[in-house]
DOFI-657151 format. One record per residue: x, y, z of N, C-alpha, C, O in turn. Coordinates in Angstrom, 1 decimal, padded with zeros to 4 digits. Example, Ala and Ser with C-alpha at 12.3 -4.5 7.8 and 13.67 -1.06 7.14 Angstrom:
DOFI-657151
013.2:-005.7:007.8:012.3:-004.5:007.8:013.2:-003.3:007.8:014.2:-003.3:008.5
012.8:-002.2:007.1:013.7:-001.1:007.1:012.9:000.0:007.9:013.4:001.1:008.0
end
This chain:
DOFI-657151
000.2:011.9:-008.2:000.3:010.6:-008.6:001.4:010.5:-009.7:001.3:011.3:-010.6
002.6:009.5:-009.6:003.1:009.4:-010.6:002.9:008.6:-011.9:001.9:007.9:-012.1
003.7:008.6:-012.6:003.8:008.0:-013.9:005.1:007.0:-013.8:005.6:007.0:-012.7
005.6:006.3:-014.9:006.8:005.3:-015.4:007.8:006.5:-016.0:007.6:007.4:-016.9
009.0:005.9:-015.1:009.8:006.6:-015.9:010.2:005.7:-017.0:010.2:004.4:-016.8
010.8:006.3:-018.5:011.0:007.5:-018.7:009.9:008.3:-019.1:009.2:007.7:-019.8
009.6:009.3:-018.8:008.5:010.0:-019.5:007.6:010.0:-020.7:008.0:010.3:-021.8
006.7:009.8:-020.5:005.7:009.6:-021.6:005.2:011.0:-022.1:005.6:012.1:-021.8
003.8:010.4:-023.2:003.2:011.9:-024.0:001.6:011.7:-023.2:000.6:011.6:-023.9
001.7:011.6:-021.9:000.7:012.3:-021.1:-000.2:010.9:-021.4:-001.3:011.1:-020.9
-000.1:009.8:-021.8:-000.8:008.4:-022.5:-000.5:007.3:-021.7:000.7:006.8:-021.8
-001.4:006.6:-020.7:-000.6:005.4:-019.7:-001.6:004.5:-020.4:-002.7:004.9:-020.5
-001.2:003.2:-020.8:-002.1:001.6:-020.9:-003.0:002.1:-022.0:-004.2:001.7:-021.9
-002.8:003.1:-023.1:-003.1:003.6:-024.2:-004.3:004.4:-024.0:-004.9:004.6:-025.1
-004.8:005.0:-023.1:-006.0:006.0:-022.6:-004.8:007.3:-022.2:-003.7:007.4:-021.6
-005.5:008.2:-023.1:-005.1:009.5:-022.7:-005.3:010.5:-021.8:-006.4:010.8:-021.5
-004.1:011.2:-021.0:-005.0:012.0:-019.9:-005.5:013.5:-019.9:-005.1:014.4:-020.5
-006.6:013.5:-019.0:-006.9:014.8:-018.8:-006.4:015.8:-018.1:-006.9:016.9:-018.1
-005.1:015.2:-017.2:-004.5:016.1:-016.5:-003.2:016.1:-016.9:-002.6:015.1:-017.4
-002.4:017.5:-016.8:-001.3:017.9:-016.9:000.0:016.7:-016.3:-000.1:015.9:-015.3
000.8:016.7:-016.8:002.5:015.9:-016.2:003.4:017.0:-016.5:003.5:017.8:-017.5
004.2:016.6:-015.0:005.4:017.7:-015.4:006.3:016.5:-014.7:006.0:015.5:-014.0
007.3:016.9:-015.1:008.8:016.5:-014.5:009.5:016.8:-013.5:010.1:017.9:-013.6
009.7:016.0:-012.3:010.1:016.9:-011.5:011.3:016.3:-011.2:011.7:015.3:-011.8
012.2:016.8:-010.1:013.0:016.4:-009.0:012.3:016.1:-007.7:011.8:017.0:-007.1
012.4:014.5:-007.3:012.0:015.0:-005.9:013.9:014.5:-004.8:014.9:013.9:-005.3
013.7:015.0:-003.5:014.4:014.8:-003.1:014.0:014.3:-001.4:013.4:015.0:-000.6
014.5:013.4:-001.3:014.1:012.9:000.3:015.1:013.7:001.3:016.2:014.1:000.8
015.0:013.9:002.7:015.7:014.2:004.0:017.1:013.5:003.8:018.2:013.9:004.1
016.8:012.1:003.4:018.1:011.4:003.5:019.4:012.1:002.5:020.5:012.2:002.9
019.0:012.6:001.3:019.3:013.7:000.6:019.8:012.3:-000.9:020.8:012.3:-001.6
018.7:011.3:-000.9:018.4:010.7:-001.9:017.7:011.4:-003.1:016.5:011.9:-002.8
018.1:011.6:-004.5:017.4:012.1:-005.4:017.0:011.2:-006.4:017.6:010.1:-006.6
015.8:011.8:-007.2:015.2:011.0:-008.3:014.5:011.4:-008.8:013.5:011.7:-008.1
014.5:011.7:-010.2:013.2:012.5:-011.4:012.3:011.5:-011.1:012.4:010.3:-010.7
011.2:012.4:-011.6:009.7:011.3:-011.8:008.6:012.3:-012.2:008.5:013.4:-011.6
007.6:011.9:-013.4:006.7:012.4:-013.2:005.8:012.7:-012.3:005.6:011.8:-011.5
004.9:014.2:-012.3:003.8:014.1:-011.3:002.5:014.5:-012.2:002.5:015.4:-013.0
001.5:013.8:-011.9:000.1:013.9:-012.6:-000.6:015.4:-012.0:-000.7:015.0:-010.8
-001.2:016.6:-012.1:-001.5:017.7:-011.9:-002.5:018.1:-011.4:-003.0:019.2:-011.9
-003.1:017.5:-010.4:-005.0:017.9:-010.2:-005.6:019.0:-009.5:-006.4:018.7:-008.6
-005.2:020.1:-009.8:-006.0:021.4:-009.0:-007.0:020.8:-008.4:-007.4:021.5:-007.5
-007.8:019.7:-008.5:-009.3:019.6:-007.4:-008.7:018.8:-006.4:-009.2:018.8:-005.3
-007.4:017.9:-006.5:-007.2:017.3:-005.1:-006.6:017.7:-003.9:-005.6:018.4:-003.8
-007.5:017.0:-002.8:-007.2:017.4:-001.7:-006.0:016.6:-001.0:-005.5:017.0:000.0
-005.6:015.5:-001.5:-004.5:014.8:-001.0:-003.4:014.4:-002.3:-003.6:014.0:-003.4
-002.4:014.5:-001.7:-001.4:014.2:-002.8:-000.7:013.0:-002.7:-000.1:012.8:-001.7
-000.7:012.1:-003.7:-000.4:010.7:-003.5:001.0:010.1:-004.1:001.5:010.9:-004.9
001.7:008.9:-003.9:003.3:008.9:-004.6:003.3:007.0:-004.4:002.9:006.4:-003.4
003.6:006.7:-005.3:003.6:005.3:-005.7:004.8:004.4:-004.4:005.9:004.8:-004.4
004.6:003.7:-003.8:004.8:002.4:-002.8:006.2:002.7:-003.6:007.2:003.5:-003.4
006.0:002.0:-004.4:008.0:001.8:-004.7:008.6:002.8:-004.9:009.8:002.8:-004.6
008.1:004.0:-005.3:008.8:005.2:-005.6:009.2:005.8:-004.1:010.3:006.2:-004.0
008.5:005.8:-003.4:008.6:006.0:-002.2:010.0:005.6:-001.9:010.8:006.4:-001.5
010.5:004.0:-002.2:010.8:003.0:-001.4:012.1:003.1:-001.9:013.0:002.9:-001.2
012.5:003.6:-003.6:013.4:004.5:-003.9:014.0:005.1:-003.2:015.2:004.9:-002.8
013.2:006.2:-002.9:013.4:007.2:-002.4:014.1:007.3:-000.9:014.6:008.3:-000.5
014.0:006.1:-000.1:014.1:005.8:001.3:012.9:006.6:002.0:013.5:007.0:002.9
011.9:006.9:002.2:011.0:007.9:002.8:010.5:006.9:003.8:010.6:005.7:003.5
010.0:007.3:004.7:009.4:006.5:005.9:008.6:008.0:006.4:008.6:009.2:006.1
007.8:007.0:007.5:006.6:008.2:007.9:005.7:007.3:008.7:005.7:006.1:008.4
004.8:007.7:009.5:003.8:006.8:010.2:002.8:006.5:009.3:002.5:007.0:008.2
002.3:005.6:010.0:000.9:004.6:009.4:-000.1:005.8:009.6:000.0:006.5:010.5
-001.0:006.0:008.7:-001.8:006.6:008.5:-003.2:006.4:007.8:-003.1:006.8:006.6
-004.4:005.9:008.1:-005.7:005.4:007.0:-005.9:006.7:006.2:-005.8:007.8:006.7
-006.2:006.6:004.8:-006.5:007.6:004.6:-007.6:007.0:003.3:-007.6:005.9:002.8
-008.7:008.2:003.0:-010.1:007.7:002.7:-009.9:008.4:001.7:-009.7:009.5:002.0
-010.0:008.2:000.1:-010.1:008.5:-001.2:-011.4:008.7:-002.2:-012.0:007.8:-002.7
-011.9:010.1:-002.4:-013.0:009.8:-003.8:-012.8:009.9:-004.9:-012.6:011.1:-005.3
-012.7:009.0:-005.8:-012.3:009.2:-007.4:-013.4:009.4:-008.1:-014.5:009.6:-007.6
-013.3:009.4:-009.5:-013.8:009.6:-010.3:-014.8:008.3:-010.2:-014.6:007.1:-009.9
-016.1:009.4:-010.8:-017.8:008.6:-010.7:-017.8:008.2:-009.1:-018.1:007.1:-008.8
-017.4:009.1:-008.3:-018.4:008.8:-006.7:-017.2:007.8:-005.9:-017.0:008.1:-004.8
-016.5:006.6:-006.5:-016.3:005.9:-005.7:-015.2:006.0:-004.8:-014.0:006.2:-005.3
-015.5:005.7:-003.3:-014.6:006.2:-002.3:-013.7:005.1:-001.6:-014.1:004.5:-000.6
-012.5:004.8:-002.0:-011.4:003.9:-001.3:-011.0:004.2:-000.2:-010.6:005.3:000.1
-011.0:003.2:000.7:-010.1:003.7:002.1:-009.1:002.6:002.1:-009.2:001.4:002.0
-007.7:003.5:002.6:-006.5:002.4:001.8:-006.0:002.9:003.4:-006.1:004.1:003.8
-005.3:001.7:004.3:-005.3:001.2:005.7:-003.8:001.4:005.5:-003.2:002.2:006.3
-003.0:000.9:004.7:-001.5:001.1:004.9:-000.9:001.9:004.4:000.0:001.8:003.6
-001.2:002.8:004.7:-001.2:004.0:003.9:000.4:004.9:005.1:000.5:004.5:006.3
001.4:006.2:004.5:002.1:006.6:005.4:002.2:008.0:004.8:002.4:008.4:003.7
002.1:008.7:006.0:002.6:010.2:005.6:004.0:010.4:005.8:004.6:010.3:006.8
004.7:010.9:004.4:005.5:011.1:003.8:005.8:012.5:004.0:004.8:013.2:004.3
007.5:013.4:003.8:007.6:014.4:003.7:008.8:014.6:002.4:009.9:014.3:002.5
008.5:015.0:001.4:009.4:014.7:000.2:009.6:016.3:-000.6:008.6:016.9:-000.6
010.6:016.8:-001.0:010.5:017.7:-001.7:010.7:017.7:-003.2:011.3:016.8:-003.8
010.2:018.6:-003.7:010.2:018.7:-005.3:010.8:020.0:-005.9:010.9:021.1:-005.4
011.1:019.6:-006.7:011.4:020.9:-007.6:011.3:020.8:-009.1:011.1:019.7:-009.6
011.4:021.9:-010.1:012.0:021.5:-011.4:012.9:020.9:-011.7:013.5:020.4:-010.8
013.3:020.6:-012.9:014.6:020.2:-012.8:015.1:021.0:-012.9:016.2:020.4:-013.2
015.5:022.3:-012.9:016.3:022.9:-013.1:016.7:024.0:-012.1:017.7:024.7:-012.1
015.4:023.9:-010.7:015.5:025.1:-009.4:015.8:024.0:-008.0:016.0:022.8:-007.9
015.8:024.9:-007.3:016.2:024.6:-005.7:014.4:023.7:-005.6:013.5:023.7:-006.4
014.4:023.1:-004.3:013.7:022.0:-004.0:012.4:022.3:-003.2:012.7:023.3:-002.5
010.8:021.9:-002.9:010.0:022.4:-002.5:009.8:021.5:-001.4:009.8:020.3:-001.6
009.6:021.9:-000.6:008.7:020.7:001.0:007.6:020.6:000.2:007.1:021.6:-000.3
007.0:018.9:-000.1:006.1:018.6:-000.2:005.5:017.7:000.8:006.2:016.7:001.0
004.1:017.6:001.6:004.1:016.5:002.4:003.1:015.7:001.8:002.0:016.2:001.7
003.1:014.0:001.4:002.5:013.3:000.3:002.1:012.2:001.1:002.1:012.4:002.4
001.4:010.7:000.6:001.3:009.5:001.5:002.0:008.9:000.8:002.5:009.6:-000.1
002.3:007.6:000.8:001.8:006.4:-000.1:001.2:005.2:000.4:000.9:004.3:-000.4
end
């Protein structure tokens, strides 16, 4: 999940987080680039990327539902959902296949 660029001190809408941010590169197939934060969660099972950030990015991908459990039990199922194939890197190394929704 990302954050606003430009990078913050790990603090969104004045609540601080419990998970790590790093800075990445991501880079689309089209061979479109753009920094952005990514929020860090070893327990999740799906990896998610913000509608506009996406939309930045040019990424396209099929329609796909996909069913979410957050924090305290509650489970979203979000219908317009697309699988994405994006890669990442540091900023400073070669780039990773990531495959994400939004």
């Amino acid at each position: 999940m990302l954050h606003t660029d430009p990078p913050t001190n790990n603090a969104q809408n004045g609540m601080a987080s419990i998970l790590d941010k790093v800075r990445v590169k991501f880079k689309a197939a089209n061979g479109r680039v753009r920094e952005g934060n990514v929020l860090v969660d070893s327990g999740a099972g799906t990896t998610v990327i913000r509608k506009d950030f996406a939309k930045a990015l040019g990424l396209q991908g099929r329609a796909e539902r996909i069913d979410l459990a957050v924090v305290g039990g509650e489970r979203i199922q979000q219908n317009k959902s697309r699988r994405l194939q994006v890669w990442i890197s540091p900023l400073s190394l070669k780039h990773t296949k990531l495959t994400t929704r939004s």
